[in-house]
N, C-alpha and C positions, 0 to 999 in steps of 0.2 A: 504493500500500500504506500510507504513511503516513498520508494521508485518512482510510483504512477505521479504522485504530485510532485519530487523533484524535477521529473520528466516534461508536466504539465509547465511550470515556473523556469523551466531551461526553452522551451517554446515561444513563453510568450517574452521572455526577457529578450531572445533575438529577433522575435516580431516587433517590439516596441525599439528597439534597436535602430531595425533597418527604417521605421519610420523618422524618428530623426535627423537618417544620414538622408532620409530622401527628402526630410523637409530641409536641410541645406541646402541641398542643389537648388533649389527652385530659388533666386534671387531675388530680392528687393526691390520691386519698378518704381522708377520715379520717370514720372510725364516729362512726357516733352515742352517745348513753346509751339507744336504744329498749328496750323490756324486747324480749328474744327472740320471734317468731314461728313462723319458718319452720323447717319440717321435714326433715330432712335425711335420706338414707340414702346412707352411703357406700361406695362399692363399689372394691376392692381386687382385682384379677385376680395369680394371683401363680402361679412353677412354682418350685420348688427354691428359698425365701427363707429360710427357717431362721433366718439369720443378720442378715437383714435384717426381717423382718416383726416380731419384738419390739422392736427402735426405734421403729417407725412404729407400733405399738397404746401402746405406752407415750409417746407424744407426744398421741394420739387419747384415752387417759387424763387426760391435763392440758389440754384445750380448755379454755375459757372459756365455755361453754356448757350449759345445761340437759340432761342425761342422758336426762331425758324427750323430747326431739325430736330427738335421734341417734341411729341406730343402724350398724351396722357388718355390711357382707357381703364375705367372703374367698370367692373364688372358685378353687378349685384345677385347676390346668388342668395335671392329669397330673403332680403331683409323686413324686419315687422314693419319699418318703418322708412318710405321711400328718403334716398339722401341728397339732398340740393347745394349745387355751388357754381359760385360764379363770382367775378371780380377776379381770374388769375389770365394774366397775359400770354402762356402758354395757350395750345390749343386742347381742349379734354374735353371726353364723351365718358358717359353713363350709360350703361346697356344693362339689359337684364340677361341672366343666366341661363342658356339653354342643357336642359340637363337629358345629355343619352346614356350616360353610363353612372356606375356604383362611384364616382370619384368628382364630387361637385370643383374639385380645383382645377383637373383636367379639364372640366367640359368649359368651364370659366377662362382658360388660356383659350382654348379651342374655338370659345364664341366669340373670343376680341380678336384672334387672326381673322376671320372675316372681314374685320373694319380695318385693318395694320396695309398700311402705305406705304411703310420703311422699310430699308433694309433688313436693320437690327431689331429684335425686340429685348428686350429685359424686364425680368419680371420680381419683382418684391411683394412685401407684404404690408396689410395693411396698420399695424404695430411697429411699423418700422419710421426711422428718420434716416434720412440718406447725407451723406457731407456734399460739400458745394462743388468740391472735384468729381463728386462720382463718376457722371458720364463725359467728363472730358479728358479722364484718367485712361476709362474703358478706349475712346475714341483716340487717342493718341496709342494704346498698345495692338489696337486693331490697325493702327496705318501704320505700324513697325513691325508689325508679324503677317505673315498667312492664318490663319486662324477664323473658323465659322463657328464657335462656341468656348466661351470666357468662364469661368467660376469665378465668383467671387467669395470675400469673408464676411462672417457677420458676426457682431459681439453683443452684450447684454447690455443696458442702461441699469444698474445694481441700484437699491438702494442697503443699509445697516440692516439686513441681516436673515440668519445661517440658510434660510431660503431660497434667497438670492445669491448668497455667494457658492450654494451647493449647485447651483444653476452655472453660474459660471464657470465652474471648474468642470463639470459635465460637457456644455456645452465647449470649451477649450480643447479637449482630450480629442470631441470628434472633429473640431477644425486643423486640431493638430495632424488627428488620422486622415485629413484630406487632403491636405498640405502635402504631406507625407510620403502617399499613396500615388500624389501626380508626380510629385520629385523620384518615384521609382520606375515611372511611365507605367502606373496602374492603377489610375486613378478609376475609382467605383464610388464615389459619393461627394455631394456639394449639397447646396442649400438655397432655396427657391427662392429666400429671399434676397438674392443676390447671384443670379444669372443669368447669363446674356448668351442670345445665339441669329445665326441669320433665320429670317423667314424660309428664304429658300432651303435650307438646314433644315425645319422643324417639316415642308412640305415633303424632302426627300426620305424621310425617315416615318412619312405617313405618320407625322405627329404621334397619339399615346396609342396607337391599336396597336393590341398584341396583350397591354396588360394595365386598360382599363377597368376592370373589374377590382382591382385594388384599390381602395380609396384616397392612399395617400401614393409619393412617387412622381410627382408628375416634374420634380427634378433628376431626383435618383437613375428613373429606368430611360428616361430619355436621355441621358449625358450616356450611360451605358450602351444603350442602338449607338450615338454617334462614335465614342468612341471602337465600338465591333466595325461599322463601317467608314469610319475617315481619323485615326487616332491621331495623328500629326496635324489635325486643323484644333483639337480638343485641347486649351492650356487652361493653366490656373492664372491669376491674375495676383496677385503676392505685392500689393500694395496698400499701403497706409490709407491711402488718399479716396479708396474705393473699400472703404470698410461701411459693413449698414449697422446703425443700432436698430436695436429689435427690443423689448419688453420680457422680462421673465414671466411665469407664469402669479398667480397672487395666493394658490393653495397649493397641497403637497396633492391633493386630487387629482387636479387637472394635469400638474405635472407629471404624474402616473399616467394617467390617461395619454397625453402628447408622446411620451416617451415610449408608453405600448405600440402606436398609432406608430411612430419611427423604424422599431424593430418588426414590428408586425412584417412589414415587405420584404426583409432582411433572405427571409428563404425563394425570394423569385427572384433574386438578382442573377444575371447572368454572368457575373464578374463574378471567376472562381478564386480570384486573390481574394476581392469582399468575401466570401462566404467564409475562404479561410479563415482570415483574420479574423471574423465575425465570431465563429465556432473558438479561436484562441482565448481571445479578450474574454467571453463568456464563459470557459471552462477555466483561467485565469483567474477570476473573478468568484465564479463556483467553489475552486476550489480551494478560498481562501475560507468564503464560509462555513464548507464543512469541515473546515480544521477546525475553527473555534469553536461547533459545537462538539467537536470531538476532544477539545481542549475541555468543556463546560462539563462535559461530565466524565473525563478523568481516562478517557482512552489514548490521548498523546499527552508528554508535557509541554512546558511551555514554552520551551526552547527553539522546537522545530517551528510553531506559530510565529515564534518573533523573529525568526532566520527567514523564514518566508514572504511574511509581512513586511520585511525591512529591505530585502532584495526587490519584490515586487512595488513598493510605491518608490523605490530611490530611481528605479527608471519609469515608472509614472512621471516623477518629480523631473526629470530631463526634459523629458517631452509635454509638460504642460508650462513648465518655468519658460523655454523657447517660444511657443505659441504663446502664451501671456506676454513675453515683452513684447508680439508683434502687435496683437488687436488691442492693447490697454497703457495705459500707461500707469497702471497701478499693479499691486498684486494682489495676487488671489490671499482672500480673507479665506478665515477658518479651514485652511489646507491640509492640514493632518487630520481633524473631526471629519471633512468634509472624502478626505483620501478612504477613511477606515470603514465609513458606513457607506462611499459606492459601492463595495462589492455587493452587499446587502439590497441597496435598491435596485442595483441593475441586474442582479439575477432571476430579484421577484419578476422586475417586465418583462426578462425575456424568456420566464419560463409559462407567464401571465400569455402573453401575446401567441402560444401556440393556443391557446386554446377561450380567451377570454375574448372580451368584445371591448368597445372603449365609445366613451364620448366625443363629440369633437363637433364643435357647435352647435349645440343644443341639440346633434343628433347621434343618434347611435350606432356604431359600423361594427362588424366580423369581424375581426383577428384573420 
C-alpha cells in the first residue's frame, strides 16, 4: 500500500513539474505601438446580470481601442427581467437566446454568430471587468503571429476572506495548469471568459456539434476541435495587459456547484494529456485524503502523512507562487489552510460530478 501512494506522489510531482517548465516557455507579451487592425465582436451571454452587466459595459466603455472595430452583443438567455442600455459610443445589440441544445452558453455564442460582422470574436462573461488594453493587446499579438485562436487569463476581484482567497488559489492552480499545458504544446483547457478566435475558425470547426449535449465547455471542447485540427494557429496569450477580473462565487454552494459543473466535462475531453493529468491531480489529491483518515484512526503514523503532504504542496507551492506573481500582484492569502483542505474539496466534486447533478443559474443540469 505504501508503494501504491509513493508511486501515486512520484507521478504527480513530475506532472506538476513539467507544468512549470512548460509555463516558462511561454513568454511575457508586451504590445506593440501597431496602429489597430483587427476587428472584434464581442459576445456577452448573460441571464439575471443586472447588477453585474453595467461594470463590464462601462469597462468595454474605456478600452483603449478604436470604437470603429468593436462592437458588443448581449445575449439574453431567459432573463426574468428584460435588460436596457444605451448612452455607450460603441456599437451593441441585445438579442435573445435561441436555445437547441442541453448547453444555454453554447447556443448563446451560436445565436450572436448570426449577427458577428468581424473577423474576431471574443467572448467573456458577464461578472467580468476587462483592463483598457484588453483588445489592443489581443490585436497587436494577432498582427505579430499566425494565429486563429488566443487564450487568454483571468483572475479573481478577492475580497478579506478564507472564501475568496480559497477561490483564488483554486482558480490559480488551473491557470497555472493552462499556462503550462500550452508551454508543453498540449494545451487542453482555457477559460471562456477570456477567449478569442476567428469566425471563420468557429464556422470550420462547425462550431459546438459533436458535444452539445454537455452543458458547460463551450470553451474547453472547442479550443480542443481547433487544436486536433490547426495546432500551430492555437497560442496562449501570456500577458499582463489582457488579464479579465471575474467575481468569486458568494457561498461554498455555489462554489461546489460551478466546480462540479467544471469537472463534470473532464471525461469527454479529447485531449489524452487532459484526461491524464486530470486522472493525476485527482488521484494526487485522493490520495492524500485517504492517508489522513488512515492517519485518524491509527492505521499509518504520522510520518509518512507529513512526508507526503510536505513533498506534495512544496511543488503545489512552485506552480501557484509563478502563476500568482503573473495574474496579481498580491499573494495568495491563507495558503497553507487553503493548500491542506483542497485535496478534500476537490475530491468530493470530482467524485460528486460522476454521478450528481449541479445548479447553474437557477437551473439544474446532469453531471
Amino acid at each position: 500500500m505504501i508503494f501504491a501512494f509513493f508511486a501515486i506522489l512520484t507521478m504527480y510531482i513530475i506532472s506538476i513539474s513539467w507544468l512549470v517548465y512548460g509555463f516558462f516557455k511561454i513568454k511575457n507579451y508586451q504590445k506593440s505601438d501597431l496602429k489597430p487592425q483587427t476587428s472584434f465582436t464581442i459576445i456577452v451571454p448573460f441571464r439575471n446580470e443586472e447588477e453585474n452587466l453595467p461594470r463590464l459595459l462601462d469597462s468595454f466603455s474605456k478600452l483603449n481601442y478604436p470604437t470603429d472595430l468593436f462592437e458588443v452583443i448581449l445575449v439574453d438567455d431567459n432573463s426574468s427581467e428584460k435588460f436596457e442600455v444605451s448612452g455607450f459610443r460603441f456599437q451593441l445589440l441585445v438579442t435573445d437566446n435561441i436555445r437547441i441544445s442541453n448547453s444555454p452558453k453554447k447556443d448563446a455564442i451560436t445565436t450572436a454568430m448570426a449577427h458577428v460582422k468581424t473577423d474576431w470574436v471574443i467572448t467573456t462573461d458577464a461578472d467580468c471587468v476587462v483592463p483598457e488594453n484588453w483588445l489592443s493587446t489581443f490585436d497587436s499579438y494577432i498582427q505579430e503571429n499566425k494565429v486563429s485562436m488566443l487564450a487568454g487569463a483571468v483572475s479573481y476581484e478577492c475580497k478579506p476572506s478564507f472564501l475568496h482567497h480559497f477561490q483564488q488559489l483554486d482558480l490559480t492552480s488551473l491557470q497555472g495548469a493552462t499556462i503550462g499545458s500550452f508551454g508543453l504544446g498540449r494545451g487542453f483547457m482555457c477559460n471562456g471568459a477570456n477567449f478569442a478566435y476567428k469566425k471563420m475558425l468557429f464556422e470550420k470547426l462547425d462550431g459546438f456539434d459533436g458535444n452539445n449535449k454537455i452543458a458547460s465547455g463551450d470553451d474547453v471542447f472547442l479550443l480542443q476541435k481547433a487544436i486536433e485540427k490547426f495546432p500551430a494557429e492555437v497560442h496562449y496569450l501570456k500577458a499582463k495587459n489582457a488579464i479579465v477580473i471575474t467575481k468569486p462565487t458568494e457561498n461554498w454552494k455555489a462554489l461546489f456547484h460551478q466546480r462540479v459543473r467544471w469537472a463534470a466535462k473532464t471525461s469527454s475531453y479529447k485531449s489524452a494529456f487532459g484526461k491524464f493529468l486530470g486522472l493525476i491531480v485527482f488521484f494526487g489529491n485522493l490520495s492524500f485524503v485517504i492517508l489522513f483518515f488512515l492517519f485518524l484512526f491509527g492505521i499509518f503514523g504520522y510520518p509518512f502523512l507529513v512526508l507526503f503532504a510536505f513533498f506534495k504542496l512544496t511543488i503545489d507551492f512552485v506552480l501557484l507562487t509563478i502563476t500568482n506573481q503573473f495574474l496579481t500582484n498580491t499573494k495568495i492569502k491563507s495558503l497553507l489552510l487553503s493548500s491542506l483542505f483542497y485535496p478534500f474539496f476537490s475530491s468530493a466534486v470530482a467524485l460528486y460530478s460522476l454521478f450528481g447533478s449541479y445548479e447553474w443559474k437557477d437551473r439544474r443540469f446532469r453531471s
